[in-house]
N, C-alpha and C positions, 0 to 999 in steps of 0.2 A: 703802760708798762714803765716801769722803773728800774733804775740799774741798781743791781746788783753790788756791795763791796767788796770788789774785787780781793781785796786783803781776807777777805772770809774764806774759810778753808773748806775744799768740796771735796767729798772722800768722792774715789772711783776704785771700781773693781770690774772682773770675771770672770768667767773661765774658758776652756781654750777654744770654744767656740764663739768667744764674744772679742776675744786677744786682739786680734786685729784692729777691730774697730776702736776697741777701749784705746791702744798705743795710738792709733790715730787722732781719737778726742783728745787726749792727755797732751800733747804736740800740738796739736791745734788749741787749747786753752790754754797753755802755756805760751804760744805766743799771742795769745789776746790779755796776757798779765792776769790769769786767773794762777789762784794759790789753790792748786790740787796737789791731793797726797792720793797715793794709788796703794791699792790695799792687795793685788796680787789678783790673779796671777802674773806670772812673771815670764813665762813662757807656753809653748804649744804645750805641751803636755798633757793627756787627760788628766781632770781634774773635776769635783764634785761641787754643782755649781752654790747649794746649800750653805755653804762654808764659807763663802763669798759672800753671798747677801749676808750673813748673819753680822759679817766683820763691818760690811759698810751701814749697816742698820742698827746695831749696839752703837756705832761713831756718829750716827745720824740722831737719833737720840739723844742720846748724852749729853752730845755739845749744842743741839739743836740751829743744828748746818745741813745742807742739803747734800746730795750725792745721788751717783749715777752707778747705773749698774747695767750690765751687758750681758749676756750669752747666746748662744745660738739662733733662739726668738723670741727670747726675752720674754716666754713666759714661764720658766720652772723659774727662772730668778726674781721673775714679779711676785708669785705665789710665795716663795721660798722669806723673802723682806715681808709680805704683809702679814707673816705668823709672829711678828715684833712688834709687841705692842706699841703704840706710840707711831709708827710706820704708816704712812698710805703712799704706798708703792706703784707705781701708775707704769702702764705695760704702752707706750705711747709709738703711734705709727705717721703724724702728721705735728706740723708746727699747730695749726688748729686744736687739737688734742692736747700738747703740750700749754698751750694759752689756758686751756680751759680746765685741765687737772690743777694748776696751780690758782687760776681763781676762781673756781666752782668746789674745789677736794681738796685745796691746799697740799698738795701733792708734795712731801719731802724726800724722796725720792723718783728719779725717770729713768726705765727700764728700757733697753733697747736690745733691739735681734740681730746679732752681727751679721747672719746669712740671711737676713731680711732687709737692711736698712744700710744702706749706700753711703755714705763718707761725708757727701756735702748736706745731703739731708739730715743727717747724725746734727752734723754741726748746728744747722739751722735748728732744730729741734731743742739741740740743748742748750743753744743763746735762749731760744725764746722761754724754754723750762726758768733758767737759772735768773732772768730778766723780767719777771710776771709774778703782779701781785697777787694776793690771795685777798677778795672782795669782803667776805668776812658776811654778818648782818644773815641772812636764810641759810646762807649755807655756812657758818657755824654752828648753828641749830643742827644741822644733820650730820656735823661732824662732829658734834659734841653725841648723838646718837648713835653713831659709828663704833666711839671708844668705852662705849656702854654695852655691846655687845662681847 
């Protein structure tokens, strides 16, 4: 595992069933010196979680930076980031999962379920996401497979 440059910008996002835990990661990697920008939501409000992934997946592309996205159970929002191209969206439930989307899927974004996934776990989760290499060599091959699909 290698660290991360902190100075590298990590979009987060989600909606109001992920709110909580997203202001909770965002607080917590903020004080670990991570440079995260939060793409909204902004409050409880319902909100369409669609619109969300798409903002932190255009940003996750683009600059080719990673980010995090939240709602409910984190999978309308997994689903919702892997329709962008360039994406592989990883719907992650353990730090083990999290280790192995990033170096088996090269996983550029980590999806989490606010009313599944508990605050410390969250965190562990996405140190280990934002701190894991991607091995590269067979599974390039199948990622390069992936975005030929």
């Amino acid at each position: 595992m290698s660290k991360l440059n902190k100075e590298t910008k990590i979009l987060i996002a989600s909606d109001h069933g992920g709110f909580d835990l997203k202001e909770h990661l965002i607080q917590y990697l903020k004080s670990q010196n991570y440079n995260i920008v939060d793409m909204g939501t902004y409050n409880l409000d319902s909100v369409d979680y669609p619109v969300y992934a798409q903002k932190v997946a255009e940003g996750v592309v683009q600059e080719n930076i990673k980010g995090i996205l939240v709602c409910g159970t984190g999978i309308g929002i997994s689903i919702a980031a892997n329709k962008h191209k360039g994406v592989r969206a990883a719907l992650v439930g353990s730090t083990t999962m999290a280790r192995l989307s990033r170096e088996h899927n090269n996983a550029n974004i980590v999806c989490l379920g606010g009313r599944t996934t508990g605050p410390m776990i969250a965190e562990e989760i996405v140190e280990t996401f934002l701190n894991t290499e991607f091995e590269g060599d067979r599974h390039q091959r199948r990622i390069d497979m992936l975005e030929k699909v």
